[in-house]
C-alpha positions in Angstrom: -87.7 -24.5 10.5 -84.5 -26.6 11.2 -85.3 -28.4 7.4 -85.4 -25.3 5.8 -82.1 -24.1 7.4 -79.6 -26.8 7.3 -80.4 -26.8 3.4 -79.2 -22.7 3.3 -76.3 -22.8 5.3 -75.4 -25.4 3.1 -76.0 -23.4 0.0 -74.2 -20.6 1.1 -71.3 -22.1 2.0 -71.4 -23.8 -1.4 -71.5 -20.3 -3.0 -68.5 -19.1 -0.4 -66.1 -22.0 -1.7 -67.2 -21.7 -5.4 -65.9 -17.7 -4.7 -63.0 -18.7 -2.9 -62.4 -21.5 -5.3 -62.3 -18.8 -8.5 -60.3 -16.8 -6.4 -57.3 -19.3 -5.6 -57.7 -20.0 -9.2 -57.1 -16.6 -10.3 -54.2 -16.3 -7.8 -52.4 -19.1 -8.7 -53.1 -18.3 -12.5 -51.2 -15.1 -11.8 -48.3 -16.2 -9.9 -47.8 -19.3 -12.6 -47.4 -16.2 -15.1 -45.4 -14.1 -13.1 -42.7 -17.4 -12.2 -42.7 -17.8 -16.1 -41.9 -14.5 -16.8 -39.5 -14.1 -14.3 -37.7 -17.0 -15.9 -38.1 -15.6 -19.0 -36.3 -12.0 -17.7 -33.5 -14.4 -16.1 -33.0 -16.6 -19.1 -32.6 -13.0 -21.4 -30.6 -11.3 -18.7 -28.0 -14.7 -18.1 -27.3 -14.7 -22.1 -26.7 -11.1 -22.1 -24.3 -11.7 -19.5 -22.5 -14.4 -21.1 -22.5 -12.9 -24.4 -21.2 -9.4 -22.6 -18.3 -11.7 -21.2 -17.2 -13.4 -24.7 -17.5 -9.7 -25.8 -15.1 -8.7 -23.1 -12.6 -11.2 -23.3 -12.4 -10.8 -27.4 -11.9 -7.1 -26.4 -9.2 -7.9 -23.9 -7.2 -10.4 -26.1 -7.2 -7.5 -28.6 -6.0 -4.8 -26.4 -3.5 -7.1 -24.8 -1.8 -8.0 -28.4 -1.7 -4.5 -29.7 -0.1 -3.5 -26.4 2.6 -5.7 -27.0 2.7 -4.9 -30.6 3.8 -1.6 -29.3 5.9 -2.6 -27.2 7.5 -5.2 -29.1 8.1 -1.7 -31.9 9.5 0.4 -29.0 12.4 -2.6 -29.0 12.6 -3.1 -32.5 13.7 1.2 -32.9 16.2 0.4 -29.4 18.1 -2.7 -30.8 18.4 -1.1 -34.1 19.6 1.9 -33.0 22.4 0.5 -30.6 23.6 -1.8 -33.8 24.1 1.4 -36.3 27.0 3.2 -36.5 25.4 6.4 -37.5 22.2 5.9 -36.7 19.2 8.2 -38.6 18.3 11.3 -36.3 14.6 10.1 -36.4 14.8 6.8 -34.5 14.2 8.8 -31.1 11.4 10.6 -32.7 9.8 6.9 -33.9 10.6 5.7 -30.5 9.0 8.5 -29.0 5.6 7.9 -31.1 5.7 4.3 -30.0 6.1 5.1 -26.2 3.1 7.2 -27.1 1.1 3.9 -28.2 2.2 2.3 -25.5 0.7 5.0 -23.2 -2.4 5.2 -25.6 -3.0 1.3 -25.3 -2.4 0.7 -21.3 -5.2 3.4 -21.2 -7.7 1.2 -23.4 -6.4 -1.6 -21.1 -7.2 0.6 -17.3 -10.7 0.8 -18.8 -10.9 -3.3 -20.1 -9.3 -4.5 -16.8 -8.8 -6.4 -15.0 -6.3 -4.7 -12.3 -3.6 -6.8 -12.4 -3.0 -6.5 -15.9 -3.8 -2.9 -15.9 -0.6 -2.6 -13.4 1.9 -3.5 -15.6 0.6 -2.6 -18.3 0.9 1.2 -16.9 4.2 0.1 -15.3 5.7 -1.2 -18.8 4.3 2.6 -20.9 5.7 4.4 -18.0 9.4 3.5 -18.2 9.5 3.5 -21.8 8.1 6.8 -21.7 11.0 8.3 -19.4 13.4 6.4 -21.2 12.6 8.7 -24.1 12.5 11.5 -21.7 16.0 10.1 -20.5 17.4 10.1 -23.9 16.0 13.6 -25.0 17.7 15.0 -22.1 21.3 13.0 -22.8 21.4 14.4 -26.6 20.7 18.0 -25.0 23.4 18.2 -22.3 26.0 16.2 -25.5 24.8 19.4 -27.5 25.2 22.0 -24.8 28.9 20.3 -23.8 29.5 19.8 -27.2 28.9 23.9 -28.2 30.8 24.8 -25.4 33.7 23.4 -26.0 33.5 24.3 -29.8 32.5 27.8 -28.6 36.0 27.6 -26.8 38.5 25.2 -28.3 42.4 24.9 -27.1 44.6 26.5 -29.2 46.7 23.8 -30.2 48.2 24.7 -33.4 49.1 27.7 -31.8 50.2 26.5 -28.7 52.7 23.8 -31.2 54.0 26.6 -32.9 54.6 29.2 -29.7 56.9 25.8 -28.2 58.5 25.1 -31.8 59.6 28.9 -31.7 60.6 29.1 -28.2 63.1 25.7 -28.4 64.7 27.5 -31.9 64.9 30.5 -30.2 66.7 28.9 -26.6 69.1 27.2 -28.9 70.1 29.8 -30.9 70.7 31.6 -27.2 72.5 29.0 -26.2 74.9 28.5 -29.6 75.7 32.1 -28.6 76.9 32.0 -25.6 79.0 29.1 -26.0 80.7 31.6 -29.1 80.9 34.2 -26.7 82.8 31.4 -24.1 84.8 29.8 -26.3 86.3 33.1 -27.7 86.7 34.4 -23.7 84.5 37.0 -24.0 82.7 38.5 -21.7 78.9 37.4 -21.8 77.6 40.9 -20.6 78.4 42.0 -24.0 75.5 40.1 -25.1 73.3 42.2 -23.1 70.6 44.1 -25.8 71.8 41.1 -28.8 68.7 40.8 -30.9 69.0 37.6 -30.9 68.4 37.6 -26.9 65.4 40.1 -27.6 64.0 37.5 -29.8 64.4 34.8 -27.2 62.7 36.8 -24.9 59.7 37.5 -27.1 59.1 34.0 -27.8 59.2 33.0 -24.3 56.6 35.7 -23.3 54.2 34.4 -26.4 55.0 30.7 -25.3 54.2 31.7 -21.8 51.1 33.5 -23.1 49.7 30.8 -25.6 50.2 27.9 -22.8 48.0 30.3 -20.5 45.1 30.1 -22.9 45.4 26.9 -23.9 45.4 25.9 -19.9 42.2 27.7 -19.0 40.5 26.5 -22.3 41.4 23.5 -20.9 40.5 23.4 -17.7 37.1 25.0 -18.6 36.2 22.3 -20.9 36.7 19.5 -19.2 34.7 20.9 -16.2 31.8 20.8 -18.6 33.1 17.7 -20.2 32.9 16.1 -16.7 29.7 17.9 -15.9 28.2 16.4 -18.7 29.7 12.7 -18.5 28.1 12.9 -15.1 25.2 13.5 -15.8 25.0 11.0 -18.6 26.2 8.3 -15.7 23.0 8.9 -13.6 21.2 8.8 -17.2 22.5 5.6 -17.8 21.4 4.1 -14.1 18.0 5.4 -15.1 18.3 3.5 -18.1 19.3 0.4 -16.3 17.2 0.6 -13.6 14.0 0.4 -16.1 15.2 -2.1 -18.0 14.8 -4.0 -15.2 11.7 -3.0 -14.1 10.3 -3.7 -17.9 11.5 -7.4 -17.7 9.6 -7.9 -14.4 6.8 -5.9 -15.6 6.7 -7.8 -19.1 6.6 -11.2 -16.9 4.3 -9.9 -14.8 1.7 -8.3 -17.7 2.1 -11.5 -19.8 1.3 -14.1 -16.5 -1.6 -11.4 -15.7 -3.4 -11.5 -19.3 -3.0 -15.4 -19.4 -5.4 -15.6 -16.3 -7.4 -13.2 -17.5 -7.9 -14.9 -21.2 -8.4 -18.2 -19.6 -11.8 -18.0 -18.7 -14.5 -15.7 -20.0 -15.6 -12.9 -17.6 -18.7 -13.3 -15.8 -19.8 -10.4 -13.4 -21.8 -11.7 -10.3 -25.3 -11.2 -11.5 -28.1 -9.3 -8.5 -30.4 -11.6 -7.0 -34.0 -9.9 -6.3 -35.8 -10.4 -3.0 -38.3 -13.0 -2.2 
């Protein structure tokens, strides 16, 4: 009985390990393919990655120079404006449509990244745009001023010839009454001369002219004054974004060189286990 035993257990546990056996195989089988596909998937995804960053930097570097393009226009229409002596009624429209690009091309540049740039980028559009806002406003106010005061003028001719008439008139008086004087006359006589009627007439339109021409005066330098200060706090305005261009310009240009100097690569997910 023992013989016949022994020899069984034996062949059953040969059949056991020759399952088993096919079993590890198949597992190991598996897990080979699954390690080579998963290298596979992370080979695909790595150069989709890198190519997605040369993609993004090429898009960058784009963005970047057109924004400056812009910008670089935008200075162009200011310089030649300040050196014109008349210059054409369209640069601040032209100026205007480049601020616009500007605007247009920080946008494309919020979406491309990365922040820093973005920043002044936004900061560079933003004062160029009220700069034109500035300068819209400044030709209004020099137009409103400018009406009043034609709406209003001082009445100078007038007012020359009102004086001229007055001094002929006092010196005539005055040639009179030395007559009257030197003949030892009596100076009342002279009372209702038309001479002294005249006199009295051109003093009353020389008093009446220099009224006018006081309160015209008067009114239009209020809105002269008005106007010029406005036009100072315009011109701080001004000022105060140039400056904050040049900073931003140093800032924007520093920012993209970083960002061009290496090609962006986002951090990629690492799967469990």
């Amino acid at each position: 009985m023992k013989d016949f035993v022994i020899p069984l257990v034996v062949a059953v546990i040969g059949l056991a390990a020759t399952g088993l056996g096919a079993v590890v195989g198949a597992r190991a089988a598996k897990f080979g393919a699954e390690k080579s596909a998963e290298a596979a998937r992370r080979q695909v995804q790595d150069q989709g990655v890198v190519e997605h960053g040369h993609w993004l930097r090429q898009q960058r570097f784009s963005t970047y120079e057109s924004f400056l393009e812009a910008w670089d226009e935008c200075l162009r229409i200011t310089q030649a404006s300040a050196a014109d002596d008349a210059p054409d009624s369209t640069a601040l429209e032209d100026l205007r449509l480049a601020a616009d690009r500007m605007a247009g091309r920080a946008r494309r540049i919020a979406i491309l990244g990365p922040p820093e740039v973005t920043h002044a980028a936004e900061s560079l559009a933003e004062t160029m745009q009220e700069d034109v806002k500035v300068a819209v406003r400044f030709i209004e106010v020099a137009q409103v001023a400018t009406a009043a005061v034609d709406g209003r003028p001082v009445p100078i001719e007038a007012m020359s010839e009102a004086t001229d008439e007055y001094r002929q008139r006092s010196e005539q008086v005055a040639e009179l009454v030395r007559d009257h004087r030197s003949q030892g006359r009596d100076l009342r006589e002279l009372d209702g001369h038309p001479m002294l009627r005249a006199a009295m007439e051109s003093m009353e339109q020389y008093r009446q002219t220099s009224r006018k021409a006081r309160e015209a005066l008067s009114a239009n330098v209020e809105r002269i004054s008005a106007a010029a200060s406005e036009a100072f706090s315009m011109a701080d305005v001004l000022t105060r974004n140039r400056e904050a261009r040049e900073l931003s310009r140093e800032q924007f240009t520093s920012a993209a060189r970083e960002a061009l100097s290496k090609t962006p690569t986002p951090e990629l997910r690492t799967d469990p286990g």
